[in-house]
N, C-alpha and C positions, 0 to 999 in steps of 0.2 A: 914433498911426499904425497902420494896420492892417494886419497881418501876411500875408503874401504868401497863405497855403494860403487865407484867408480874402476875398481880392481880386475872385475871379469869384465867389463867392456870397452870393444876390442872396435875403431873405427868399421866406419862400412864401404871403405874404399871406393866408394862412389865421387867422393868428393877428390879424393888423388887423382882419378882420371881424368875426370874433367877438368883440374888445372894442369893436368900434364897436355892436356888436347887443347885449352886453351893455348898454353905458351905455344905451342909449335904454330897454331894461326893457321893452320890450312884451309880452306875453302872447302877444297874436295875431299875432305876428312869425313867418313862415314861417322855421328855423332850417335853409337848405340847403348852408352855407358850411362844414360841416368833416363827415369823416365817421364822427359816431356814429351809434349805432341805439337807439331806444325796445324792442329785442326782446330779453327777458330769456336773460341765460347758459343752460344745461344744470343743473337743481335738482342734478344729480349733483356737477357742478364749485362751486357756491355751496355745498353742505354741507360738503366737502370743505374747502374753503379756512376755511371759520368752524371746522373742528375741528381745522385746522392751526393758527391761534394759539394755539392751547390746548397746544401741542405744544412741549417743548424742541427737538424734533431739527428743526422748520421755524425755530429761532430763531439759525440755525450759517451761516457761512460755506460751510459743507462738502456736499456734494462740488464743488469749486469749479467741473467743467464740468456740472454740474446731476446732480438725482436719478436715481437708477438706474431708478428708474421709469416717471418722465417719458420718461429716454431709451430703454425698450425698448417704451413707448407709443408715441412718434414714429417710432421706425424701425418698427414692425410696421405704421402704418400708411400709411410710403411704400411699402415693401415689398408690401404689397396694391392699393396702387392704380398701381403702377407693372411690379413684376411681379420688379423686381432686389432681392436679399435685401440687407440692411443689417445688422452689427454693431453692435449698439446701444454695445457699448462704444468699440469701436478707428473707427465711424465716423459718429457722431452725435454731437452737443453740444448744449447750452440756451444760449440766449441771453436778453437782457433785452428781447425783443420780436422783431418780424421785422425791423424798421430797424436793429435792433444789431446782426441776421445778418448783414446787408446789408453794414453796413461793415467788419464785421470780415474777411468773405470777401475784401471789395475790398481792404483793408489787408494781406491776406496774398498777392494776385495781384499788385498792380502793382507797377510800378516809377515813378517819377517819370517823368512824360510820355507812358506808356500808354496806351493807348486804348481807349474801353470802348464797344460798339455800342448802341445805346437807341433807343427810339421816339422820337416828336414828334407828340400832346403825348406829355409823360411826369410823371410827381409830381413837383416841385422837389425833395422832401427826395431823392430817389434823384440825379437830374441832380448836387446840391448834395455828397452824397456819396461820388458819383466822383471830382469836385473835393477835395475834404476829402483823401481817398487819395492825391492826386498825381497823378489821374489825368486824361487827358482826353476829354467825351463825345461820339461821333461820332453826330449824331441823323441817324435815318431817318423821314420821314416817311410820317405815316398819310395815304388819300386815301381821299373818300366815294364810293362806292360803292351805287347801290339803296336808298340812307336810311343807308347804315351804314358802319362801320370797314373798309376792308382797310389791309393793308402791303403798302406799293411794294415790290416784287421788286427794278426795277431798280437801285433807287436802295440797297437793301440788298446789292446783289453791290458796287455802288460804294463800299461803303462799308468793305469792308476793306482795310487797306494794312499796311505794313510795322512796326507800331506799337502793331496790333490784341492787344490782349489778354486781352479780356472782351468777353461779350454779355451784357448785362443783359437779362432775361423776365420779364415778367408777364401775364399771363395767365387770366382777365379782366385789363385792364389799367386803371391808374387814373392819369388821370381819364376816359378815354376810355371803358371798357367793351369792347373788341375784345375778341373771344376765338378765337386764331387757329384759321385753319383748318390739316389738315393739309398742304397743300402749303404754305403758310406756316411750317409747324413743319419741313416738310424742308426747306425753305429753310434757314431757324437753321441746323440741326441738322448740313448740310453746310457752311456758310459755317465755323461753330466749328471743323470736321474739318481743313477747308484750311487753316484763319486757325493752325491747332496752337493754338487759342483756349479759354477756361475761359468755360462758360456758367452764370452765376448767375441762376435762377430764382427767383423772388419769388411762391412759392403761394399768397399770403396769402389769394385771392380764388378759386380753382380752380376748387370744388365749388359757386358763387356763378353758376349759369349758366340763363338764359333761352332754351332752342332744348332739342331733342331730340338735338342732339348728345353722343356721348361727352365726357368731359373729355379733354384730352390733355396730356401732359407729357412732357418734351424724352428721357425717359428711355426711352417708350415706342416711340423712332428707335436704329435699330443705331450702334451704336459710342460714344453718348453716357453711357455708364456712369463710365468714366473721365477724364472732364472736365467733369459735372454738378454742381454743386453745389445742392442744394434748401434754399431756407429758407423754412419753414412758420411761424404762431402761431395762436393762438386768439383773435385780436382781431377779424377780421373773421367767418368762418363760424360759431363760438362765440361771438360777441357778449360778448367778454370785453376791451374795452380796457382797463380800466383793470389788469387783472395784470399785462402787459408779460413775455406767457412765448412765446417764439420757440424752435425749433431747425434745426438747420445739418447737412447730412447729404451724404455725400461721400465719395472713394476717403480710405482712412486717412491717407495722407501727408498731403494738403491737408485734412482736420480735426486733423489735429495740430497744425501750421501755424493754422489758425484759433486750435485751442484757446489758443496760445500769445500771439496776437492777445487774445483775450477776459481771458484771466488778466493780462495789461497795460494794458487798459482798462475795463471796468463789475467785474474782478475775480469777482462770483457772482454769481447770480440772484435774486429776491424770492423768500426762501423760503416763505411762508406763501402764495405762490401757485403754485408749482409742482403742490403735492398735489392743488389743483381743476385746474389744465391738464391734468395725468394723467388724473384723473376725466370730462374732459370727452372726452376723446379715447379713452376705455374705454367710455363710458356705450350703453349701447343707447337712449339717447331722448337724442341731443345736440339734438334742434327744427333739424335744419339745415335739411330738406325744407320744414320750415313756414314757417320763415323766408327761404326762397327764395320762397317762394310767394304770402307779405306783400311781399315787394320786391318780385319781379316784379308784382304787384299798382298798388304806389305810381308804376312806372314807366310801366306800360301807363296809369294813368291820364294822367299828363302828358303821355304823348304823343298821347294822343286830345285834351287840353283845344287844346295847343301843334300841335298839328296843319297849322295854316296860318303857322310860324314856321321857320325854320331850323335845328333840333333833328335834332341825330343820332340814331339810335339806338344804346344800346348792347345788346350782348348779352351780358352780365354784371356785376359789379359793382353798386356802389351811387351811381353818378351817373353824368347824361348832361350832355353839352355841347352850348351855341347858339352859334349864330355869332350876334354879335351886329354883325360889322363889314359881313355882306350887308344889315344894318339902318341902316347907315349911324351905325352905334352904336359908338365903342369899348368894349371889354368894363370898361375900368375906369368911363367914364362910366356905363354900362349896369348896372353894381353900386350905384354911387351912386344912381341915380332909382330903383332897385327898392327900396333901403332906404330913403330919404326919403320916396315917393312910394307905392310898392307892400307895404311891409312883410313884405316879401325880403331876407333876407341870402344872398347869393352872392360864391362868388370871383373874380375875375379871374382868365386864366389866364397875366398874365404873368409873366417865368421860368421857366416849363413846358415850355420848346424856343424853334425862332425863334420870331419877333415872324412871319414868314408863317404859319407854322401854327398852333400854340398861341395866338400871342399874337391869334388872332380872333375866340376864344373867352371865354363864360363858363361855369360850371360849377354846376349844380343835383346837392346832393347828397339824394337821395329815400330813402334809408338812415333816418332821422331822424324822419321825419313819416307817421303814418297818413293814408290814404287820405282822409279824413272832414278832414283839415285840408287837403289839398293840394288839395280840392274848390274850384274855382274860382280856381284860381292862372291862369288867360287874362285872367280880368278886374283881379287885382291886375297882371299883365304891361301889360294895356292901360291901364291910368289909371301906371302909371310910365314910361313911352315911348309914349304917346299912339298908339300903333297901332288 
């Protein structure tokens, strides 16, 4: 029998595809269904980490809320792009990824049956998350706009009630790619103020952005100092999945509170990878520029092949979304004939929010694949759904 906290959470089908694209073993299989990246870490952080096994003091428990260094890496560089100084001791911690931040925050805000504000789509593992906490997700959805993402206003002021007690952010946002604008960040920014709400941002994707706009973060709105929680990692912008080094940064109370969260559940961090997180986050040649400039590259190409399709644009992040229901397509059917048929693996994006929004979609993640492969992915779309 399956235990209540686990009742509303529903897989994120990310992980079906990829064992369905493994078994088949194709080579020339477009791999767009989960988001890794072909673009190598910062040489600075891969040195680092290979002279950390070499290391007794990476081979310790200790310091159970991560290295002193990692953490005055992370807070100096919220602290410059945000503008508000952070103590790296009394108001930063490590965590085992930016999804461990995630929940640990959530775990220390709610209360059972609290309510957490979120986009629509939004990633399952976050939706899935809030549940996990006790918590419950009030989705706001995304509407298209010009080719692109915005967030309903209205439907955002409707969306707090008496119950409210987080705003979950991300920004680029995934899987969608939004990357709000500023009236949309005062939007947040005063809804949190009213709601007497805790906003946990999800950076993971910031600096990951397609337009000449500034980046923006919820910090850079008055009054949000004391109710921001940021959690950053090097998994996406540093192209470092597999370390699983995140950190959590906050008014002191509520990283205390975390931190007491984290030392009752992943207990310490991977230490033979902290030393290159640090490194990556110190490096004066982290490739982030470059490697915005390879995605945005892989994305602009699909959207010129996809051009006469239903494709969103997004304006950051590493994958954009089709409707594939204006095709008369479900999106789970529409996964199946690309892989069968097309030699596409994609996800479906049910569970992602309602079944009106999210669930219209499929999700091409362009993270993954060089240009030179994604060359001609109209013609693999059209011989898989005969368009």
């Amino acid at each position: 029998m399956t235990v209540s906290r686990l009742r509303d959470i529903p897989g994120i089908n990310v992980d079906k595809m990829g064992n369905a694209a493994d078994a088949i073993g194709d080579p020339d299989m477009l791999r767009l269904e989960n988001l890794d990246t072909d673009i190598a870490p910062p040489p600075a952080a891969v040195a680092a980490t290979l002279a950390a096994v070499t290391r007794d003091a990476a081979n310790s428990y200790l310091p159970f809320l991560g290295i002193h260094e990692l953490r005055r890496a992370a807070a100096a560089r919220v602290s410059a792009d945000t503008g508000v100084t952070f103590d790296p001791e009394s108001q930063c911690i490590v965590s085992a990824g930016g999804l461990s931040g995630v929940l640990n925050a959530l775990l220390a805000v709610l209360e059972p049956g609290d309510e957490v504000i979120i986009t629509d789509p939004a990633y399952a593992g976050l939706l899935n998350r809030i549940r996990l906490a006790g918590g419950v997700p009030r989705l706001v959805p995304l509407v298209v706009r010009d080719g692109g993402w915005r967030l309903d206003l209205d439907a955002l002021a409707a969306a707090r009630g008496p119950r409210t007690r987080a705003i979950l952010t991300m920004s680029p946002s995934m899987p969608s790619g939004i990357v709000h604008s500023r009236e949309e960040w005062q939007a947040i920014c005063d809804l949190a103020v009213a709601a007497d709400a805790w906003l946990i941002h999800d950076a993971a994707m910031e600096r990951i952005l397609y337009s000449d706009q500034p980046m923006l973060h919820p910090l850079h709105f008055d009054g949000m100092a004391q109710r921001t929680i940021t959690v950053g990692s090097v998994s996406k912008e540093y192209r470092m999945i597999g370390w699983r080094v995140g950190w959590i940064l906050g008014p002191a109370g509520i990283i205390n509170d975390i931190g007491l969260v984290s030392l009752s559940n992943v207990v310490c961090q991977v230490g033979i990878a902290m030393p290159g997180a640090a490194a990556a986050l110190t490096s004066a040649d982290d490739g982030i520029q470059g490697a915005v400039a390879a995605w945005r590259g892989r994305r602009d190409l699909i959207l010129r092949e996809l051009a006469d399709l239903p494709v969103i644009r997004p304006d950051g992040g590493w994958s954009l979304l089709i409707d594939t229901v204006a095709l008369d397509l479900a999106p789970t059917r529409a996964s199946e004939l690309l892989l069968e048929r097309g030699g596409i693996a994609a996800t479906p994006m049910t569970g992602w929010g309602e079944a009106a929004c999210a669930g219209r979609y499929l999700r091409f993640v362009f993270a993954n694949e060089p240009e030179a492969r994604l060359t001609g992915i109209r013609e693999r779309v059209r011989r898989a759904w005969a368009l």
